[in-house]
C-alpha positions in Angstrom: 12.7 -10.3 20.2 9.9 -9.6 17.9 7.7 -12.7 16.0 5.3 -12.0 13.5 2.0 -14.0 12.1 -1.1 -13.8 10.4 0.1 -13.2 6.8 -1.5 -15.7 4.1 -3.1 -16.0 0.9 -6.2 -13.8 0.2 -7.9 -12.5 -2.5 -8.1 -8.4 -3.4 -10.7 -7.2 -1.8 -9.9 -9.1 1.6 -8.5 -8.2 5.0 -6.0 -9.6 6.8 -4.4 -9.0 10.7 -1.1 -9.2 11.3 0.5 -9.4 14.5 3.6 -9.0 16.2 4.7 -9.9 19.8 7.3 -7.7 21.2 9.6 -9.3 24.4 9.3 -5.8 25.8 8.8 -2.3 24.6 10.7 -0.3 22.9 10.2 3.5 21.8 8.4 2.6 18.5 6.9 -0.1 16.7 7.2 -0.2 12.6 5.6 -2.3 9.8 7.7 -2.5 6.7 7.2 -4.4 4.0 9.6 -6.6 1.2 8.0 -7.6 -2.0 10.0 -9.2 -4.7 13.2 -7.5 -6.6 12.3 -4.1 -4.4 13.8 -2.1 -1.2 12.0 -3.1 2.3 9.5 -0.2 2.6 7.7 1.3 5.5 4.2 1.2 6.1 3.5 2.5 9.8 4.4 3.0 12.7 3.6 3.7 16.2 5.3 4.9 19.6 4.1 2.7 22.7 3.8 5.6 24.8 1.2 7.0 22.9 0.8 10.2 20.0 -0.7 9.5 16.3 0.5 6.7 14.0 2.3 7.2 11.4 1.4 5.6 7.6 3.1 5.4 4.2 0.7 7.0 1.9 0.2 3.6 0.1 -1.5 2.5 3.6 -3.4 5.6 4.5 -7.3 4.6 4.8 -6.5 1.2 4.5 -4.2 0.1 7.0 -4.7 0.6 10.8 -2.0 0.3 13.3 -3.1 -0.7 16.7 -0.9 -1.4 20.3 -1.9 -4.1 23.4 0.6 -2.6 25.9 -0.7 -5.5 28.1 0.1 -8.3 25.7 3.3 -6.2 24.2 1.5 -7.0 20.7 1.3 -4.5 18.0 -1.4 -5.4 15.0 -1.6 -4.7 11.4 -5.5 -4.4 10.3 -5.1 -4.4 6.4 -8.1 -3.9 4.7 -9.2 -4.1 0.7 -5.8 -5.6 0.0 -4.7 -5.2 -3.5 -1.9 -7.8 -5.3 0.7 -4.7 -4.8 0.7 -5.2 -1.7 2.1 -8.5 -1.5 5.1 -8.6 0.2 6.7 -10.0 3.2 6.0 -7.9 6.2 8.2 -7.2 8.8 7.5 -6.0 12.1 10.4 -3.7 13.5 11.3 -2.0 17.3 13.0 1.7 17.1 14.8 2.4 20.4 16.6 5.6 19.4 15.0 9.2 18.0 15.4 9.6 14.2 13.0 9.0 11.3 10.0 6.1 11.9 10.4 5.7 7.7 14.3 4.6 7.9 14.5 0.9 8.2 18.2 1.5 9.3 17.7 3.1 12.1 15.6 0.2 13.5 17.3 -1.9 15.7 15.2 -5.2 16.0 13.4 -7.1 13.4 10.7 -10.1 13.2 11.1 -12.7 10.9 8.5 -11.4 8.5 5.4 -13.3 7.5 4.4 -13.0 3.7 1.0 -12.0 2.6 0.2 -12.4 -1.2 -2.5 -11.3 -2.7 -3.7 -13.1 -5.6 -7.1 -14.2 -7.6 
């Protein structure tokens, strides 16, 4: 089981963290993300075992993606947040090889937690 937290109301320019407890681990992590009248999208990824993080190109320098294997907690550090990216966020588990940018080929998802950015 996955739960997510941390998403809110901030203003553009802001940061927010987003967290997501995992009941155990599975081969990777995802963020995707909902906003309104638009397809889930991914925003990154990352294996537990290790190697490079993967980011959508609307995340890149932005976003960080970070793992606590002890805790079985993957984060979401979204800096200078912009209103497009207010969405819900989902945090996802990937047990099986494939594409990380696929949401179908994830096989466990959090609830999401909605982040909106707004002035």
């Amino acid at each position: 089981q996955l739960q997510a937290s941390g998403g809110g109301l901030v203003q553009p320019g802001d940061s927010l963290k987003l967290s997501c407890a995992a009941s155990g681990r599975r081969y990777v992590m995802g963020w995707f993300r909902q906003a309104p009248g638009k397809e889930r999208e991914f925003v990154t990824g990352i294996a537990w075992s290790g190697g490079s993080p993967y980011y959508a190109d609307s995340a890149k320098g932005r976003f960080t993606i970070s793992r606590d294997n002890a805790r079985n907690t993957v984060y979401l550090q979204m800096n200078s947040l912009k209103p497009e990216d207010t969405a819900v966020y989902y945090c996802a588990a990937k047990t099986k090889a494939g594409s990380w940018y696929d949401p179908a080929l994830y096989d466990y998802w959090g609830q999401g937690t909605l982040v909106t950015v707004s002035s």
